[in-house]
Each structure stands twice: as structure tokens, then as C-alpha cells.
N, CA, C and O of each residue as an XYZ file, in Angstrom:
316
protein
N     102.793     55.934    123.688
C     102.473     56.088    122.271
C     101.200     56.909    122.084
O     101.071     57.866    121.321
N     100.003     56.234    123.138
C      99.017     57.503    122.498
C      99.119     58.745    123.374
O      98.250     59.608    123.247
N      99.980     58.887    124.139
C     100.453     60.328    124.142
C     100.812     61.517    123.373
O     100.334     62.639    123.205
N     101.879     60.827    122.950
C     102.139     61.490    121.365
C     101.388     61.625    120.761
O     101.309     62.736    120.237
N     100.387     60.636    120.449
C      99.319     60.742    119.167
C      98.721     62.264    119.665
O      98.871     63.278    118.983
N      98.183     62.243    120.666
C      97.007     63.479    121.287
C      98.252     64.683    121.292
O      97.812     65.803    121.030
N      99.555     64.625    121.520
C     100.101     65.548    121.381
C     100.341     66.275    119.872
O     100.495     67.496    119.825
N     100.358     65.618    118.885
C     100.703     65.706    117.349
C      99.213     66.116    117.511
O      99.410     67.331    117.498
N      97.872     65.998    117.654
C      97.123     65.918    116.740
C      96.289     67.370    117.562
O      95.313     68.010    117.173
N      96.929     67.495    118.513
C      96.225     68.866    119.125
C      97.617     69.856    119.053
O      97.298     70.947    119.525
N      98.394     69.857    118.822
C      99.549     71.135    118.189
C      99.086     70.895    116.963
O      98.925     72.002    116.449
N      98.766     70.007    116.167
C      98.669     70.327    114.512
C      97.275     71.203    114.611
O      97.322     72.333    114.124
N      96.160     70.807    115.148
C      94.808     71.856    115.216
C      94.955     72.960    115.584
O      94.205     73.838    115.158
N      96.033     73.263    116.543
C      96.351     74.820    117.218
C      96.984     75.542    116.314
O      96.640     76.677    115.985
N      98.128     74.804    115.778
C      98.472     75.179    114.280
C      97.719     75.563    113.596
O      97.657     76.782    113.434
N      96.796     74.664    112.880
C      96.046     75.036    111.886
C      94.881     76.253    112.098
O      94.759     77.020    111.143
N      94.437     76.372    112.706
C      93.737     76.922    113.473
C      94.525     78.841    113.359
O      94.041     79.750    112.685
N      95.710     78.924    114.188
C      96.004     80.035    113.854
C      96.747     80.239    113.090
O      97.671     80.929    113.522
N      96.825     79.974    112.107
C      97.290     79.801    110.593
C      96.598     80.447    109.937
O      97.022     81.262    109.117
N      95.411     80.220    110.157
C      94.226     80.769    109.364
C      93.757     82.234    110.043
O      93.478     83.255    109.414
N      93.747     82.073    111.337
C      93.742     83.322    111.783
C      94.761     84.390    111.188
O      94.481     85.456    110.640
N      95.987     83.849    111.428
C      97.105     85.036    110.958
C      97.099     85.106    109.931
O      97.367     86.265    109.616
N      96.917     84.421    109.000
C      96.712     84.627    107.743
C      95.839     85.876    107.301
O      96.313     86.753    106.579
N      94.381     85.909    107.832
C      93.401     86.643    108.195
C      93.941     88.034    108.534
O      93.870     89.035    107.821
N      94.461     87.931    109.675
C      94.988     89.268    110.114
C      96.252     90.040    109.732
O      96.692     91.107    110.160
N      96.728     89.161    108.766
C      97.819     89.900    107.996
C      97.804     90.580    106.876
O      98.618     91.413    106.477
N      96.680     90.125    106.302
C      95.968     90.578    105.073
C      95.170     92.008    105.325
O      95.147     93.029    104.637
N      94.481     91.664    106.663
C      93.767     93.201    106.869
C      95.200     94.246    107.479
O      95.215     95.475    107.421
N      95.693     93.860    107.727
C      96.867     94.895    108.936
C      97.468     95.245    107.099
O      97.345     96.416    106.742
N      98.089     94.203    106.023
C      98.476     94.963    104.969
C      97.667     95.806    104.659
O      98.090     96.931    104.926
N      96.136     95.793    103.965
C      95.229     96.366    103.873
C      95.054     97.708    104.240
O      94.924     98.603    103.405
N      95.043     97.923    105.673
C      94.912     99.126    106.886
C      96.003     99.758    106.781
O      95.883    100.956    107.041
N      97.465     99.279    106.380
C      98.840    100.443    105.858
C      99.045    100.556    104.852
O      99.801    101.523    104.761
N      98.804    100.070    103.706
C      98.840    100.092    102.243
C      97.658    100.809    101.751
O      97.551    101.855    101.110
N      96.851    100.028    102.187
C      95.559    100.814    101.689
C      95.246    100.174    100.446
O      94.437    100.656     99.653
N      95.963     98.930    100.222
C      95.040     98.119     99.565
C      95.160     96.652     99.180
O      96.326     96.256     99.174
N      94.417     95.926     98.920
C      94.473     94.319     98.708
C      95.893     93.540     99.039
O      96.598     94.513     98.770
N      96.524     92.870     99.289
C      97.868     92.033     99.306
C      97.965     91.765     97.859
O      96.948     91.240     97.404
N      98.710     91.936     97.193
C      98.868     91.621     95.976
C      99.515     89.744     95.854
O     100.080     89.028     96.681
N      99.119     89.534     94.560
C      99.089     88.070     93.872
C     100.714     87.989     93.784
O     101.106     88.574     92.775
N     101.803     87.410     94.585
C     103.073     87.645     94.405
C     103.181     86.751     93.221
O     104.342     86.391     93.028
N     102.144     86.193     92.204
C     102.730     85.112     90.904
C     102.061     86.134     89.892
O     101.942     85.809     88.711
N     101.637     87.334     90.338
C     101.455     88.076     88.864
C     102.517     88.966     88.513
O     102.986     89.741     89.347
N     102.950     88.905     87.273
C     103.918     89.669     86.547
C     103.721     91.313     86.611
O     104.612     92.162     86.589
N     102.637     91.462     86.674
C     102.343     92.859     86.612
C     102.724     93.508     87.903
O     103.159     94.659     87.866
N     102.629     93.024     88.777
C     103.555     93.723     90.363
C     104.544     93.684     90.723
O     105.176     92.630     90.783
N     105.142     95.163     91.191
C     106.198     94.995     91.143
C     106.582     93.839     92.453
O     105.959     93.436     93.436
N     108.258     93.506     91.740
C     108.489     92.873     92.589
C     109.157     92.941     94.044
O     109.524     91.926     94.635
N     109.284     94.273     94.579
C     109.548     94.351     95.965
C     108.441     94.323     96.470
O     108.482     93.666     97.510
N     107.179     94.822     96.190
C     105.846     94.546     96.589
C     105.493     93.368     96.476
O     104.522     93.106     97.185
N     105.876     92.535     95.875
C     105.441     91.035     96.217
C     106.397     90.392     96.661
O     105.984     89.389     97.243
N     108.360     90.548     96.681
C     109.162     89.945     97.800
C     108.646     90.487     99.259
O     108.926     89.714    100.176
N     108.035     91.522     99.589
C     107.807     92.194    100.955
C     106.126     91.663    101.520
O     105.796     91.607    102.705
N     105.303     91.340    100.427
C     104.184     90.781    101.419
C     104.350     89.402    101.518
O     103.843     88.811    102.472
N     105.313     88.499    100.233
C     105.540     86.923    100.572
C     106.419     86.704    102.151
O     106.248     85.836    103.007
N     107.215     87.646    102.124
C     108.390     87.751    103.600
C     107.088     87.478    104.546
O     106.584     86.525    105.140
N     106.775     89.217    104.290
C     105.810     89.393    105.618
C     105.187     88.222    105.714
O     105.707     87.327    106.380
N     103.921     88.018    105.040
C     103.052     86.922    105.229
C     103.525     85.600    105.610
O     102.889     84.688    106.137
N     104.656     85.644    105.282
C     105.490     84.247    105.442
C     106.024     83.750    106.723
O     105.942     82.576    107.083
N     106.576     84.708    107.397
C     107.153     84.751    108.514
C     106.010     85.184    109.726
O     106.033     85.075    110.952
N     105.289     85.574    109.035
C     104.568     86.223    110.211
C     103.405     85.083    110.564
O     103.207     84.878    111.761
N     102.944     84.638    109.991
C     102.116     83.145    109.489
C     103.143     82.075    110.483
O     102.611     81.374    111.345
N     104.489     82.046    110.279
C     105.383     81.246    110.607
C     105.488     81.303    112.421
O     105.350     80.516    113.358
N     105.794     82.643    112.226
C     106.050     82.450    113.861
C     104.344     82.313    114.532
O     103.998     81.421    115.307
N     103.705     83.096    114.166
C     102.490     82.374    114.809
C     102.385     80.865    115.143
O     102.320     80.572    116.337
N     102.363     79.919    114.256
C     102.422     78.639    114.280
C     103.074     77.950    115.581
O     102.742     77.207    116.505
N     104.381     78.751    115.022
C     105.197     77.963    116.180
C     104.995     78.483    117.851
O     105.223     77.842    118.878
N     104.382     80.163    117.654
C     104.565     80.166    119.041
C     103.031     78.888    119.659
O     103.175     78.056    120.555
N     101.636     79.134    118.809
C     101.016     78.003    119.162
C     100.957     77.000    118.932
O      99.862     76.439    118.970
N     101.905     76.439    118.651
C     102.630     74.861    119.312
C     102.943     75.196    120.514
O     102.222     75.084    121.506
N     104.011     75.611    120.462
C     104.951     76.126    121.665
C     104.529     75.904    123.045
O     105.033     75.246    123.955
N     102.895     77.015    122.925
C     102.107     76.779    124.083
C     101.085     75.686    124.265
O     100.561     75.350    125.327
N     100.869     75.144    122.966
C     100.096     74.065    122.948
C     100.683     72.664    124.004
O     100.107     72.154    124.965
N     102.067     72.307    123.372
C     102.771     71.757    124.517
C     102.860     72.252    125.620
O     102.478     71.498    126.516
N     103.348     73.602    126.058
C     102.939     73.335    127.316
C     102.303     73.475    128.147
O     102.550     73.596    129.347
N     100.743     73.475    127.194
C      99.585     72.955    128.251
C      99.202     71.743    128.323
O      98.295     71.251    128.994
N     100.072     71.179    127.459
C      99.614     69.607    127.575
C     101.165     68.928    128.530
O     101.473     67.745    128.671
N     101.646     69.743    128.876
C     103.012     69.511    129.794
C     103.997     68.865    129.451
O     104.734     68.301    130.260
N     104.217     68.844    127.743
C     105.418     68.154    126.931
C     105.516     66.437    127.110
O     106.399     65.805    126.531
């Protein structure tokens, strides 16, 4: 049982952790090819393939980060 516990609670920090990173670095990488800010995908005034295409991006890309550090988080803690 407190195996698990230390396993949940150090994949959720590795998680969180680069969550925030990718988050971070997705915003500048839009930034650096757009050439400008990520737009507010809840404002009306943008269009909306520009805000279906950075919610995707950001979304997925945020996403798989996560999971790949879990992924490895387990198995450095050897599942």
C-alpha cells in the first residue's frame, strides 16, 4: 500500500512539474513561428482555426508530455 502511495505521489509531481514546463515551451515555440502571443481560444474576436489549432496543439502536446513523464517516472521507480 505505501508503495503505491510514493508511486501516485511522485508520477503526479513529474506530471505536474512538466506540465508546466511544456506548457512554457509551447507558448514560446508558438511565439518563435507565428510571431506572436498564443491567442485566448474563449475570445470571439479570433479566428477560429487559430484558436482550434493552438487548443489541439497545446493540448496534445501538454498531453503527451505528461504521459511520457509518468511513463518514465515508473520506470524508475520499477512499476
Amino acid at each position: 500500500m505505501d508503495q503505491l502511495i510514493v508511486k501516485r505521489i511522485y508520477t503526479s509531481a513529474a506530471g505536474a512539474v512538466v506540465s508546466v514546463v511544456a506548457g512554457f515551451l509551447l507558448r514560446r515555440a508558438w511565439k518563435l513561428v507565428v510571431g506572436a502571443e498564443p491567442p485566448d481560444v474563449y475570445d470571439p474576436d479570433v479566428p477560429a482555426r487559430q484558436a482550434v489549432t493552438w487548443f489541439a496543439l497545446s493540448t496534445v502536446g501538454a498531453g503527451v508530455a505528461v504521459l511520457l513523464s509518468k511513463r518514465g517516472a515508473l520506470s524508475r521507480l520499477g512499476r
